[in-house]
BABAKE-693664 format. One record per residue (C-alpha): residue number from 1; x, y, z. Coordinates in steps of 0.5 Angstrom, whole numbers, plus 500, padded with zeros to 3 digits. Layout:
BEGIN
NODE   k  c1  c2  c3
NODE NUM   X   Y   Z
...
END
This chain:
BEGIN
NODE   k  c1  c2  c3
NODE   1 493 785 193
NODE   2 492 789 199
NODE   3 496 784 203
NODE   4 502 783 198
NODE   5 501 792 199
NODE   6 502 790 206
NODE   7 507 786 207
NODE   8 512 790 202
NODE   9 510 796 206
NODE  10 512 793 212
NODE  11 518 790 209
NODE  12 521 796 207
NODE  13 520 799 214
NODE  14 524 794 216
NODE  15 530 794 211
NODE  16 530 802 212
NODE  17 530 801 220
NODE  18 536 796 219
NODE  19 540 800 215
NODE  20 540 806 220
NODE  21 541 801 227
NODE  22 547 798 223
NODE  23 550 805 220
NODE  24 548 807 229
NODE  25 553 800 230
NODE  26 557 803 226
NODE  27 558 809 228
NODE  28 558 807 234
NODE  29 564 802 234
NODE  30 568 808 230
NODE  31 567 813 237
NODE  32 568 807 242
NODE  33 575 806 238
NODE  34 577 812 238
NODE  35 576 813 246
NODE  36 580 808 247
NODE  37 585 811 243
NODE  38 591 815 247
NODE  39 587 821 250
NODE  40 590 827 247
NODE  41 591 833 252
NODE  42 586 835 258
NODE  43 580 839 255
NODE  44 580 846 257
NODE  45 572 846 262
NODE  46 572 854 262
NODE  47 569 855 255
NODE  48 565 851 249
NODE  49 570 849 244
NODE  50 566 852 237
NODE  51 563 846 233
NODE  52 568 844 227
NODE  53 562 842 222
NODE  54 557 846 219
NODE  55 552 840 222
NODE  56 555 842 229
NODE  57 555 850 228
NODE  58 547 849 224
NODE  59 545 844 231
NODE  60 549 850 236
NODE  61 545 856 232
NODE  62 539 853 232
NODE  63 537 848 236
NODE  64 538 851 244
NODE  65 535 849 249
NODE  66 530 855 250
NODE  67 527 855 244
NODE  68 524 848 244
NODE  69 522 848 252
NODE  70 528 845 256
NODE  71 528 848 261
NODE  72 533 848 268
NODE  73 530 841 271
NODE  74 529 838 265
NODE  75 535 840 263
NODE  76 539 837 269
NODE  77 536 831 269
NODE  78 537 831 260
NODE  79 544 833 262
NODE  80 545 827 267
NODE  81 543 821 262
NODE  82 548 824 257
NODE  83 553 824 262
NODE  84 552 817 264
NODE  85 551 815 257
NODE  86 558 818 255
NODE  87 556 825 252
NODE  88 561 829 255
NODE  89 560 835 249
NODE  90 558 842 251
NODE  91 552 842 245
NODE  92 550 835 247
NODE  93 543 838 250
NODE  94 542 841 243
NODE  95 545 835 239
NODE  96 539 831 243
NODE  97 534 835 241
NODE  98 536 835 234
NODE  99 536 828 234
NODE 100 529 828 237
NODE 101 526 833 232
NODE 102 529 829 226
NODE 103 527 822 229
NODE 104 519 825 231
NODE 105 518 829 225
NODE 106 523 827 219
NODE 107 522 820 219
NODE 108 514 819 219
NODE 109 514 825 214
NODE 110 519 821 210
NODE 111 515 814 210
NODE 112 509 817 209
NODE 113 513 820 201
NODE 114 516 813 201
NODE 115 509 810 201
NODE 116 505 816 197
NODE 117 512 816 192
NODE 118 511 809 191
NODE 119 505 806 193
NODE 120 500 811 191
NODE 121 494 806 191
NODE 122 495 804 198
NODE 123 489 806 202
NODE 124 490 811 207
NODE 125 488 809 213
NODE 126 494 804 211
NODE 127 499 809 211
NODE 128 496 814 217
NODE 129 497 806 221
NODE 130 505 807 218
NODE 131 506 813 220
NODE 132 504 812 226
NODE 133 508 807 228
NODE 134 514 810 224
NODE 135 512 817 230
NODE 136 511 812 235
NODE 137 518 808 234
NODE 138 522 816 233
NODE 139 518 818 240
NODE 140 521 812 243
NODE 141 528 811 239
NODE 142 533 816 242
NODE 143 531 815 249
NODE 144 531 807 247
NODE 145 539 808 245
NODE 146 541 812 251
NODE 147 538 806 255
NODE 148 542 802 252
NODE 149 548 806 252
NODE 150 548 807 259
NODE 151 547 800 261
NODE 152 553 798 256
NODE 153 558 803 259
NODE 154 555 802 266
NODE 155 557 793 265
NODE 156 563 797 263
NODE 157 564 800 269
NODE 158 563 795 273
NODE 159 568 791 270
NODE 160 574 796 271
NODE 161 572 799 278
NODE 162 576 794 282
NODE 163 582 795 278
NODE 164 582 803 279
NODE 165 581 801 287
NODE 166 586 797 286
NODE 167 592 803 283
NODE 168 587 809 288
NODE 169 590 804 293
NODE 170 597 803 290
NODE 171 598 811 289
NODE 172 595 813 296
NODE 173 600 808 299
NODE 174 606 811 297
NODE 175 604 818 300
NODE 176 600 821 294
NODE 177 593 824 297
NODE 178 586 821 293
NODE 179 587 827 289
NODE 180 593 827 286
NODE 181 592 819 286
NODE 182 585 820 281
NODE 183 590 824 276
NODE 184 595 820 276
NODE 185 591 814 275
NODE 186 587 818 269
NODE 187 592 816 264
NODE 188 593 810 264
NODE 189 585 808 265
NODE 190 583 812 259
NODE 191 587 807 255
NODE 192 582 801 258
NODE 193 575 806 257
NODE 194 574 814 255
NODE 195 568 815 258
NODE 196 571 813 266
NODE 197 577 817 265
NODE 198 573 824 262
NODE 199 569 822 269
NODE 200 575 822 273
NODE 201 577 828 269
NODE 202 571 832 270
NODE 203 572 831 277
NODE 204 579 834 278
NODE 205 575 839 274
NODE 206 570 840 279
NODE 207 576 840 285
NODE 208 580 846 281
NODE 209 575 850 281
NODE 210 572 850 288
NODE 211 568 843 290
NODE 212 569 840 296
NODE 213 572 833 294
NODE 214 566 830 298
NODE 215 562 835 293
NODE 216 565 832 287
NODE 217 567 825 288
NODE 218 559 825 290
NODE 219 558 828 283
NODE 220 563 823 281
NODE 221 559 817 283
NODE 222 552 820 281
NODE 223 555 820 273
NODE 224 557 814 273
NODE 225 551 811 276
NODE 226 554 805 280
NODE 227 552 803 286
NODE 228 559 800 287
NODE 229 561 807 286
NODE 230 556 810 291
NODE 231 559 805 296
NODE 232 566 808 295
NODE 233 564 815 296
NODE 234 562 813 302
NODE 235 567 808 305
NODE 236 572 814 303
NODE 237 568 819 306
NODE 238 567 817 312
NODE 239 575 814 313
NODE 240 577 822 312
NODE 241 572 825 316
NODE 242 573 820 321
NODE 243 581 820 321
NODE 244 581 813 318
NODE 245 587 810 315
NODE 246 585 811 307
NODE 247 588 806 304
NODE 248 587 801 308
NODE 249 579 802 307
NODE 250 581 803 300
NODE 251 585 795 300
NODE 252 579 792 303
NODE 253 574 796 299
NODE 254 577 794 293
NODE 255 578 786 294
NODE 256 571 786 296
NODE 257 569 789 290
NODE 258 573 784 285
NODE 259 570 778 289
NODE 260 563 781 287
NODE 261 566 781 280
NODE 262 568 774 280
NODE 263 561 772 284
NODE 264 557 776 278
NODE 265 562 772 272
NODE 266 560 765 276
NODE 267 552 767 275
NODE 268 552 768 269
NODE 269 557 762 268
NODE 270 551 758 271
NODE 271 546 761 268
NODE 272 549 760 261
NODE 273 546 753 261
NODE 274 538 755 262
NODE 275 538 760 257
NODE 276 541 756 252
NODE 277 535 752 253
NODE 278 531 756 248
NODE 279 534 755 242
NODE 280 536 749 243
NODE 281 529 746 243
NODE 282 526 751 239
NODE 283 533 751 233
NODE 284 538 746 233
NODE 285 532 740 237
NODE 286 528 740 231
NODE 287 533 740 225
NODE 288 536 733 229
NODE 289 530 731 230
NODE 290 528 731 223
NODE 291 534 730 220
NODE 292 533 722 224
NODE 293 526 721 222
NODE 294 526 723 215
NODE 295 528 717 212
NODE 296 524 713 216
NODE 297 518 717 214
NODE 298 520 717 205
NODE 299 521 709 207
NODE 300 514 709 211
NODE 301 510 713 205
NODE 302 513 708 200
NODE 303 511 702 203
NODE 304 504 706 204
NODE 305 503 708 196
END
């Protein structure tokens, strides 16, 4: 009875764990259509935009950094991870934070009324294992989907840079500066991916408000957290400091950086064969295998009866 009390317990925890990672897939298919939506007029930097819902204006009220022990350092670094996951929001601190202390507290106290609502003689050393885990899953959880997040947007990145060199290149060679070239360009890379585009955005931003462009374009690649961005800084660095021709360094960086975007097609091509190693042995082999010998084996168990 025990066991049947266990399994039911575990089945419930993973139904409820796969409807809120289907309603967060959800969610987030919904925000990744709408950025790749035409982009609406420039978001004004100088003040916070007041949340809209009652959930905004609860978290904003509520839930500051202060009061829950983030302070500057961990703010800057807690503030460079949502930016890379592509969390541009002014509150997006305190939405963290609330998802945190939702995930840590809400959900163990919900599982644990769940198993005393509706497994009231299981044992409690049973539930306070359940509850552990369901602490240990909402301590890891939210930390867990920025990784995720920023891997996703980062593989997206990688495969646009070469095309936004490419438009940089065409800009600065009719005789816009790399300014005006990274505005120009802003539009039309905003249809492809929102987050890069807000990037680009905070970086004019930041150049308007009295950042050096090496400052910001520096800040630039620190967002995006590609080595391939971090490259670009520098070759663009060092051809303005050195009195180089911009565009120039801008074609031959930009051809380089789609032959790496070929090369990287081509080893996952080639890696396509091993990988599909797995399930073939262990899915698709033995289905085959017993649909050949399970006539063999009925005619065999005849002959032996």
């Amino acid at each position: 009875m025990n066991l049947v009390l266990i399994l039911f317990v575990a089945a419930a925890f993973l139904t409820v764990t796969g409807i809120v990672f289907a309603a967060g897939q959800y969610v987030e298919t919904r925000i990744e259509l709408r950025r790749r939506l035409p982009a609406s007029a420039p978001i004004a930097y100088s003040q916070a935009p007041a949340p809209a819902s009652a959930l905004g204006a609860l978290v904003a009220e509520h839930f500051t950094e202060v009061r829950f022990g983030v302070h500057s350092n961990l703010r800057q670094k807690l503030r460079r991870q949502l930016l890379r996951a592509g969390f541009f929001s002014p509150y997006a601190i305190r939405y963290y934070v609330f998802a945190r202390f939702c995930t840590v507290v809400v959900l163990p106290l919900a599982v644990f009324s769940l198993c005393e609502l509706l497994l009231r003689n299981l044992p409690f050393s049973l539930i306070a294992v359940v509850v552990i885990i369901a602490a240990g899953i909402g301590v890891l959880a939210p930390d867990a989907y920025l990784s995720r997040r920023q891997a996703g947007l980062m593989q997206k990145y990688r495969l646009i840079f070469p095309d936004l060199l490419d438009l940089v290149n065409v800009c600065v060679s009719a005789g816009l500066s790399v300014d005006a070239s990274f505005d120009r360009v802003r539009d039309h890379i905003s249809k492809r991916n929102r987050s890069l585009a807000r990037n680009m955005e905070l970086m004019g931003a930041e150049m308007r408000a009295g950042r050096s462009r090496v400052e910001a374009l520096n800040s630039f690649a620190d967002r995006l957290g590609l080595d391939e961005a971090a490259s670009f800084v520098a070759v663009l660095r060092h051809s303005v400091e050195l009195g180089g021709d911009v565009a120039a360094s801008l074609r031959v960086f930009s051809e380089d950086m789609r032959v790496k975007r070929l090369l990287l097609a081509e080893k996952k091509a080639n890696e396509l064969p091993v990988k599909m190693v797995m399930p073939l042995a262990f899915g698709i082999f033995p289905v085959i295998l017993t649909i050949v010998l399970l006539p063999i084996l009925v005619k065999l168990l005849q002959v032996l009866k």
